[in-house]
C-alpha positions in Angstrom: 0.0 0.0 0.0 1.5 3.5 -1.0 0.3 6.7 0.6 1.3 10.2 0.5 1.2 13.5 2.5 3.3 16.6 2.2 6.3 15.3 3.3 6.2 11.5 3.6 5.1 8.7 1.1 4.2 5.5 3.1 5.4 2.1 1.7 3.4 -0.6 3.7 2.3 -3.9 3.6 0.0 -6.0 5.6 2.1 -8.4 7.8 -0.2 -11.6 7.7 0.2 -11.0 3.4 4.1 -10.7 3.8 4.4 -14.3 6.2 2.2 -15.4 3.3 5.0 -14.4 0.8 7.5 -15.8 3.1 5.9 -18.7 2.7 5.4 -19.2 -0.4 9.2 -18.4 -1.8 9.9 -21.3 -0.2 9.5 -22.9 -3.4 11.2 -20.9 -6.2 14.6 -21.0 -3.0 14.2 -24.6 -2.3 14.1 -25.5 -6.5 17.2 -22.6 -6.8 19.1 -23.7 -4.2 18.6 -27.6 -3.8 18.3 -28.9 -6.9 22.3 -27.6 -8.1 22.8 -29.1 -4.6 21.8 -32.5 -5.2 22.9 -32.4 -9.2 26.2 -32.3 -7.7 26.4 -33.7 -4.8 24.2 -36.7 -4.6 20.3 -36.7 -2.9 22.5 -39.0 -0.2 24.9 -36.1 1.0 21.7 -33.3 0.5 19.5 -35.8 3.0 22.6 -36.4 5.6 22.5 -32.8 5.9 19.0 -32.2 6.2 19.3 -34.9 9.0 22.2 -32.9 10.5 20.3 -29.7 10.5 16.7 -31.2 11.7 18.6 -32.6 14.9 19.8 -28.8 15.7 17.1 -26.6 14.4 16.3 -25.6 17.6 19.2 -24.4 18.2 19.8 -22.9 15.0 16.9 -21.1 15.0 17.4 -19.1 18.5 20.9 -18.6 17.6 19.7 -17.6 13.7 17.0 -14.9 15.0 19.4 -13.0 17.5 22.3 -13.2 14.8 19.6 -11.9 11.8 18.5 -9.3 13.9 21.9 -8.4 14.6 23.5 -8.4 11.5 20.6 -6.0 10.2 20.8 -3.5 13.5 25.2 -3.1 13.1 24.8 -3.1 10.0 22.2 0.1 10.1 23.9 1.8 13.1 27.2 2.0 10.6 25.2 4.3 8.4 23.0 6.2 11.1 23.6 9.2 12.9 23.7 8.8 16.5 25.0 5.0 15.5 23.9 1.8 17.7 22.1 3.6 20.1 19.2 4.9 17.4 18.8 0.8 17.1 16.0 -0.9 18.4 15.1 -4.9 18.5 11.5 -6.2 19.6 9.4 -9.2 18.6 5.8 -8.6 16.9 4.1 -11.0 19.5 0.4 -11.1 17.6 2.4 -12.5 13.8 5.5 -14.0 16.4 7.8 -12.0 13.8 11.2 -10.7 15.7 12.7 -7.2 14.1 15.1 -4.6 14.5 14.0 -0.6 14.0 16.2 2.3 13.1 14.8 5.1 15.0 16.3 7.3 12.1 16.5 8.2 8.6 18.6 6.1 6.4 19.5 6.5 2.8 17.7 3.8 0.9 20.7 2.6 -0.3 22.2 2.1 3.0 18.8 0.9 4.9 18.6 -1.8 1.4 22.2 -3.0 2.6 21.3 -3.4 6.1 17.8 -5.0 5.1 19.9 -7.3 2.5 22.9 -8.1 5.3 20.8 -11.3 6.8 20.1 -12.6 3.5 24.1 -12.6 2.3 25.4 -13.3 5.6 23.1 -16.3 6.8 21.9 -17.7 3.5 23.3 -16.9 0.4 27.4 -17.0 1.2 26.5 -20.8 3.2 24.4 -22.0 0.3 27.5 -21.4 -2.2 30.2 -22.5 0.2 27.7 -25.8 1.0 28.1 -25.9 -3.2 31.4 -25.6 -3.6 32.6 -28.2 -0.4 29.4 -30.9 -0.7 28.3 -29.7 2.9 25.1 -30.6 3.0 24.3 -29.4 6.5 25.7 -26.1 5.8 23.8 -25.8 2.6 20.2 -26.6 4.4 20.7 -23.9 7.2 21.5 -21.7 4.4 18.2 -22.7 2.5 16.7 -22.4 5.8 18.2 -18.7 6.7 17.3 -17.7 3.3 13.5 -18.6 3.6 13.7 -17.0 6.8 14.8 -13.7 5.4 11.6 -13.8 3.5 10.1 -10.6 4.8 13.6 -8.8 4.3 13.3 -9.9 0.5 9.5 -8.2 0.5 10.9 -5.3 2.0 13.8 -4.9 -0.8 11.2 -5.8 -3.6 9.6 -2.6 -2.4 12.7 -0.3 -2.1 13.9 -1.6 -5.9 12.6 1.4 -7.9 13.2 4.2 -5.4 15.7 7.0 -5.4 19.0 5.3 -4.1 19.8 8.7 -2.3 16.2 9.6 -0.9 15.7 8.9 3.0 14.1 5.8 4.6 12.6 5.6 7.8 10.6 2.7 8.8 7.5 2.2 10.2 7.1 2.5 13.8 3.9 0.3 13.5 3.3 -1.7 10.2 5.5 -3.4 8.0 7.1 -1.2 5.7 8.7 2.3 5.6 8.3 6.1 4.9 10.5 7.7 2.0 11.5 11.4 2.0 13.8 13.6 0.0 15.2 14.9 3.1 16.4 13.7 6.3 14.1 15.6 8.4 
């Protein structure tokens, strides 16, 4: 949803339709992702892994949500004003959906890099390294972390076709953000 005032133009999205997104691109990163996997690999060394990574998902995914968090908040407070401090973290109890908030305006550039760090960090640099060594534990948390990032990848679908240099700030209460010209 896109609306406008004066000053602000308000990029939003309902949060139950953006789980539902998440959801489904399970499919288009499981067919990207696993099937080079396997081609090379072997179905054998993909299901170990899987195996592997089923018996520690637990602990993969507390450890994943403070670390995706993270790696979004440092990555935002580099480009901030006012640094770590203007960083937030909270969990959006009623759609159980953890997040981090910049309590300032951010270049759309920098807040796409931050929104994009998760993504690279936890899911795209293990799936190619799971490629290139046959790991197939390391490949299914990066599937998994990838999938996760889901809402991040909504998020950057909506920042695509605005000005690189205009000024982000998200949302204080829906998924999504405000754009400006100015920093405020």
């Amino acid at each position: 949803m896109v609306t406008e005032d004066i000053n602000n133009k308000e990029f939003t999205m309902d949060m139950g339709i953006v789980n539902l997104i998440a959801i489904v691109l399970i499919i288009p990163i499981a067919v990207v992702s696993i099937l080079p996997f396997i081609v090379f690999w072997g179905f054998e060394t993909f299901s170990m892994g899987w195996e592997i990574f089923r018996s520690w998902i637990l602990l993969f995914l507390l450890f994943g949500i403070v670390v995706h968090e993270l790696l979004h908040g440092v990555t935002w407070s580099f480009f901030a004003e006012g640094g770590f401090k203007t960083i937030k973290f909270g969990v959006n109890w009623k759609f159980l959906t953890p997040y981090c908030h910049c309590n300032v305006p951010l270049k759309v550039k920098h807040y796409a890099i931050g929104g994009a760090m998760p993504l690279v960090v936890m899911g795209i640099i293990p799936i190619l390294l799971a490629l290139a060594i046959g790991n197939g534990g390391l490949h299914c948390f990066g599937v998994f972390f990838t999938w996760a990032a889901g809402g991040d990848i909504v998020a950057l679908f909506m920042l695509r076709k605005l000005n690189r240099n205009s000024y982000v700030s998200d949302h204080p209460e829906k998924m999504g953000f405000y754009i400006s010209e100015d920093a405020n």
